[in-house]
Structure formats: C-alpha cells, structure tokens
N, C-alpha and C positions, 0 to 999 in steps of 0.2 A: 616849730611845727615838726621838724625833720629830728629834729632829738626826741619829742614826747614818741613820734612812732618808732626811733627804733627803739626806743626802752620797752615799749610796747612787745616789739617784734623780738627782744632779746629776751625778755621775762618769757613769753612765749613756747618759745624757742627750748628754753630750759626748764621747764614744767614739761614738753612733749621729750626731753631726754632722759628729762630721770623715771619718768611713767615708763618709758622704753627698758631702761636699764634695768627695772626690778620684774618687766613683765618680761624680758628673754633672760632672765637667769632661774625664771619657775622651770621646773620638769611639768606640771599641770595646769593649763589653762583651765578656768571655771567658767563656763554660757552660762549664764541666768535666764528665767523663764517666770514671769509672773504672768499667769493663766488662771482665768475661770476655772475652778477644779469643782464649785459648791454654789447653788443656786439655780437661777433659772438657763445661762450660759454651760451651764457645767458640761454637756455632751460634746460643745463647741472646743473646748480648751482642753479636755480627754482627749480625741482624735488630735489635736494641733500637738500636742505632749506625744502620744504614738507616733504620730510621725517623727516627730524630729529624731526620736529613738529610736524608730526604725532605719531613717537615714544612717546614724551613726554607726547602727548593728553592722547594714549592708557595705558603708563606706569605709568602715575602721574609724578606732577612735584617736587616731594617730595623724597630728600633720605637722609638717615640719618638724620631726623629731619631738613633737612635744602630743602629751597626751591629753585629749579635753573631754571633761568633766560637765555632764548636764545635771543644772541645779532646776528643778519644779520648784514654785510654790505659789502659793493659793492667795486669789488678788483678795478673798471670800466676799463675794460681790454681792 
C-alpha cells in the first residue's frame, strides 16, 4: 500500500518538475482564452477578451520578469 502511493507520489512529483523546469526557462508565458467571439454569445466573450486586455494594457504585461502573451480564440459556438 505504502510503496504503490509513494510511486504514485514520486511520478508525481516529477511530472510537476520538469513542467516547472521548461515553463521558468521561457522568456514568454502564453494565457489562452477560448471565448465565444461568433454566434448568439458573441458580445459576451468580446467584452470578457476587452477586459482582460485592458487589464494587461493597464497592469503591464510583465510579471516576474517574464512577459505574457494573451492567446484569443473562438469556441465558434
């Protein structure tokens, strides 16, 4: 019982380190955004997309020394 969890807990463990390792040696983080942009939603997911762009405008697009990158695209619902 105590061997299957920690093999459990070491696989784990090293699946969150090496996701770690290649996401802090980007210079550019990417946010994805999958929004209603087309349909009957479409005005819903235009303003939600505005904002968040506006956020970024207002806040900088910079944190922790790394710079991030807003990806739109269309659920086409």
């Amino acid at each position: 019982m105590w061997s299957t969890s920690f093999t459990r807990l070491a696989a784990l463990l090293g699946l969150i380190a090496a996701g770690l390792g290649s996401a802090f040696a980007q210079e550019k983080v990417k946010v994805g955004m999958v929004m209603p942009l087309t349909g009957t939603l479409a005005s819903a997911g235009k303003q939600v997309t505005a904002g968040a762009r506006l956020y970024l405008h207002q806040h900088g697009t910079r944190v922790a020394g790394k710079e991030i990158e807003l990806m739109v695209k269309d659920d086409t619902s």
